[in-house]
C-alpha positions in Angstrom: -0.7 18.5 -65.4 -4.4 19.8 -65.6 -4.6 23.1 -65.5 -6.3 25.5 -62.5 -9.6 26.2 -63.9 -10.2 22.3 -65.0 -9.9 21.4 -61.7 -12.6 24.1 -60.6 -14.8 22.9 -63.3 -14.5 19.0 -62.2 -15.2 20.4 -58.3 -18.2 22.5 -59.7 -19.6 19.5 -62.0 -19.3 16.8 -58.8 -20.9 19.6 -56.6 -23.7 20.2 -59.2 -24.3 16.1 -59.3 -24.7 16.1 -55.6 -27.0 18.4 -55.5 -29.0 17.0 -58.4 -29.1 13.7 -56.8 -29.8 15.0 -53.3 -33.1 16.7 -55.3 -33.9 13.2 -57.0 -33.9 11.6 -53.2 -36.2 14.3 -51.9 -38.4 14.1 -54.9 -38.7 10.5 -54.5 -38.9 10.4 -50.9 -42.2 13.2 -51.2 -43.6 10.9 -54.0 -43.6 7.9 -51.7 -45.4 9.7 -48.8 -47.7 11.1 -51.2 -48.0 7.5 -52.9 -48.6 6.0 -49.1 -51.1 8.6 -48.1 -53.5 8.0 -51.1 -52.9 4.2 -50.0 -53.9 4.9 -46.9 -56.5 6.6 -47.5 -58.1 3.1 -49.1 -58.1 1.4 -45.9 -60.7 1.4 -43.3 -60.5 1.6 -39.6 -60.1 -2.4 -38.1 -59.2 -2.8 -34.3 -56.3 -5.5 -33.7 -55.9 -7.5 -30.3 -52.8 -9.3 -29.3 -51.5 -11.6 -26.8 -47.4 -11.9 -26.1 -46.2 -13.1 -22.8 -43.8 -10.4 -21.5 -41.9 -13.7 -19.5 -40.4 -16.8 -20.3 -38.8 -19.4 -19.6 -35.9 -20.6 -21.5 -36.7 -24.0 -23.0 -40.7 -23.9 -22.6 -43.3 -23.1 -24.9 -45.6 -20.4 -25.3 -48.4 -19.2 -27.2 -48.8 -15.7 -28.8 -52.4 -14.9 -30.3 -53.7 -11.9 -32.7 -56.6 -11.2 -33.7 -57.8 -8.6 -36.6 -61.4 -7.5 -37.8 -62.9 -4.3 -39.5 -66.0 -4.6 -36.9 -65.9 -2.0 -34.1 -66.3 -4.0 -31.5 -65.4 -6.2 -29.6 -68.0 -9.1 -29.7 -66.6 -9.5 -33.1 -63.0 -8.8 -32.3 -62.8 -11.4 -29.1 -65.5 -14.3 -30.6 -64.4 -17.4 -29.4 -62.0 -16.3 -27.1 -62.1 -14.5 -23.9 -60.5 -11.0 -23.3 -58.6 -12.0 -20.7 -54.7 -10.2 -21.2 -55.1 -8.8 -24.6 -53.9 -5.7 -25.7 -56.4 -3.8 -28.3 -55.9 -1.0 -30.5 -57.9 0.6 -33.5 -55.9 0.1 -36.6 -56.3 1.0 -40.6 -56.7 -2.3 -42.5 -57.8 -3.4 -45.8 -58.9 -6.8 -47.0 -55.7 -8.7 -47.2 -53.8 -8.5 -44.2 -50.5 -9.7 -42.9 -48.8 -10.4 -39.7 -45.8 -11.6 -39.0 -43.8 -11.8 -35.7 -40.0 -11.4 -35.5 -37.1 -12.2 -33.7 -34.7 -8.9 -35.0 -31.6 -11.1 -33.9 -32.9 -14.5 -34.8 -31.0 -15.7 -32.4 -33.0 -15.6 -29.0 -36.6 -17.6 -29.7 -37.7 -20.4 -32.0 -40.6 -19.1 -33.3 -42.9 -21.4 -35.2 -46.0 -20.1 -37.1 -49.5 -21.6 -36.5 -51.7 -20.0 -39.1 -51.2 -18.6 -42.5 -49.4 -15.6 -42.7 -51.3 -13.5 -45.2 -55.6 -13.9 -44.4 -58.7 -12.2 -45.7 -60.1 -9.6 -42.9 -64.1 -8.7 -42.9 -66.1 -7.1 -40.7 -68.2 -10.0 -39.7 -66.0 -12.2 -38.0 -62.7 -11.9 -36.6 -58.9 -13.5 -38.1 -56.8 -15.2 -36.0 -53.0 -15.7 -35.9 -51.0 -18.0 -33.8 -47.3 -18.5 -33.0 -45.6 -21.0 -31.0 -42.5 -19.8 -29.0 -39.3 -21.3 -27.6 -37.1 -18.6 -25.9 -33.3 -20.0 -26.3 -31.7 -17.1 -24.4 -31.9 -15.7 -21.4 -32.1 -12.3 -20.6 -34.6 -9.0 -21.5 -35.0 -9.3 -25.5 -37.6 -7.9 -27.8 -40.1 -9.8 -30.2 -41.7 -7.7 -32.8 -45.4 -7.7 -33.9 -45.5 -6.1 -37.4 -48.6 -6.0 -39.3 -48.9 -4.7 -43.7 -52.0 -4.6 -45.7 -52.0 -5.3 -49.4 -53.6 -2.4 -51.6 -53.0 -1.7 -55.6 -51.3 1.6 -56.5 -52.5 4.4 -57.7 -52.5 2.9 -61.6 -54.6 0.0 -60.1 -51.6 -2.6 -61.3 -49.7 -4.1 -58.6 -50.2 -4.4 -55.3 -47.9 -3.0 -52.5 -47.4 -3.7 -48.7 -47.7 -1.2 -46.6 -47.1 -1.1 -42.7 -50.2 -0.3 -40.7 -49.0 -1.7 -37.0 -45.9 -2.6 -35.4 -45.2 -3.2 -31.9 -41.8 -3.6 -29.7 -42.9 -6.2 -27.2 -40.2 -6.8 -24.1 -39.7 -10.2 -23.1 -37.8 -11.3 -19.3 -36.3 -14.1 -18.1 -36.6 -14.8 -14.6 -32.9 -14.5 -12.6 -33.5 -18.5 -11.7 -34.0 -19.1 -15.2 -30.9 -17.4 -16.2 -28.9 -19.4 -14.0 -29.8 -22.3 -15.2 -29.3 -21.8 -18.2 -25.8 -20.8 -17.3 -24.7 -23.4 -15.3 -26.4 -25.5 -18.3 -24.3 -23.7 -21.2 -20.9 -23.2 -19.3 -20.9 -26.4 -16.6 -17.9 -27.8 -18.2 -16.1 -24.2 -17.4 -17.5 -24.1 -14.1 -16.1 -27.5 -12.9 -12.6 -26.4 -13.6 -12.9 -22.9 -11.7 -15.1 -24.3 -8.5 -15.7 -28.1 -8.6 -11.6 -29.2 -9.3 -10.7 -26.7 -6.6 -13.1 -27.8 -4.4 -12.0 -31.1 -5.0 -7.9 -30.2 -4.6 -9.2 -28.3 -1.2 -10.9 -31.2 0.2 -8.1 -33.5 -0.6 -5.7 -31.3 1.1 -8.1 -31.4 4.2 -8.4 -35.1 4.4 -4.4 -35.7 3.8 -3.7 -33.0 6.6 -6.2 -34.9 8.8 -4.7 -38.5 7.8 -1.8 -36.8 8.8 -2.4 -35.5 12.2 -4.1 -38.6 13.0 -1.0 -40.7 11.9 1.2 -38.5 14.1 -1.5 -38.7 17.4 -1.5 -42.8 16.8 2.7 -42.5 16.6 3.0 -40.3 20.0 0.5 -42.4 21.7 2.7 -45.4 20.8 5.6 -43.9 22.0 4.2 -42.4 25.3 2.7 -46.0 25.5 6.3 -47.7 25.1 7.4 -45.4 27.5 5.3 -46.2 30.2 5.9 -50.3 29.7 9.5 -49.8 30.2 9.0 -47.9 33.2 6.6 -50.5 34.7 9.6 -53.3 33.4 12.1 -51.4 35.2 10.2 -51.5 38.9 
């Protein structure tokens, strides 16, 4: 059996790797912040508009729009289009941009891209992104707009993306909406827990009512016999 004080030094030599690799985490950890600030501090200011209905309706289609440019203002940024219900908001860029939007569960839209994900960004014109939508649930769910720029590291080798924008947008479904949908998904449900019942409860109606009707038609006949024997018998 291993004696007392091997036991202690196997617990000190695990607690001594911990700790060395807890150090190696926050060492890497300071080195990427410190990589991502001297990134950031390649890019230039940019302003970024975007347009994401907040309601849907499940089944239909719908258009979500951004646009990006390094100009400061907003001739450039909205050329071509008009203001209208856009959201704006100074950004850092550089001059390969991407922008993406996400379903996080991939479950609730169909999302269809218009426009080529990763574009050139100047400031003498603006860049456009488009997205088709189909929501396919119903219900408050999120779509998120997420935007990276490309910039070489520090050594000037590779490039790297690195986040610049994102944005938790809120989508609702109107309470009619829902309900269709519902009676669309689970109809077949539905008719055995209200239609068949309503059917077994309307049946019971009509044979009561045959019923009653068959026993009025038998005491009228009777009362009717009745009264021809007595007329027979005068």
């Amino acid at each position: 059996m291993p004696s007392i004080e091997f036991e202690k030094y196997r617990e000190s030599e695990e607690l001594r790797k911990l700790h060395e690799e807890r150090l190696e985490k926050q060492r890497k950890i300071q080195e990427d912040e410190l990589e991502k600030s001297h990134l950031l501090d390649k890019l230039v200011k940019g302003r970024i508009a975007y347009e994401v209905p907040d309601t849907m309706n499940v089944g239909k289609n719908y258009n979500a729009t951004v646009i990006i440019t390094k100009a400061m203002n907003d001739s450039i940024l909205f050329e071509n289009f008009h203001q209208g219900n856009f959201q704006k908001e100074e950004i850092r860029v550089s001059t390969r941009v991407k922008v993406v939007l996400i379903d996080p569960t991939e479950n609730n839209f169909d999302i269809t891209s218009l426009s080529t994900v990763e574009q050139l960004v100047d400031d003498s014109t603006n860049t456009v992104w488009k997205w088709n939508i189909i929501p396919k649930q119903g219900g408050d769910n999120v779509l998120v707009l997420r935007v990276t720029v490309k910039v070489l590291d520090q050594l000037g080798e590779n490039y790297k993306d690195i986040k610049v924008f994102e944005k938790t947008i809120k989508v609702h479904t109107p309470i009619l909406t829902r309900l269709k949908q519902f009676i669309g998904n689970y109809w077949q449900w539905l008719s055995t827990v209200i239609v068949i019942p309503l059917d077994i409860w309307g049946y019971k109606i009509l044979s009561n009512r045959r019923k009653k009707n068959a026993e009025l038609k038998q005491e009228q006949e009777r009362k009717h016999k009745e009264f021809n024997k007595l007329i027979t018998q005068k």
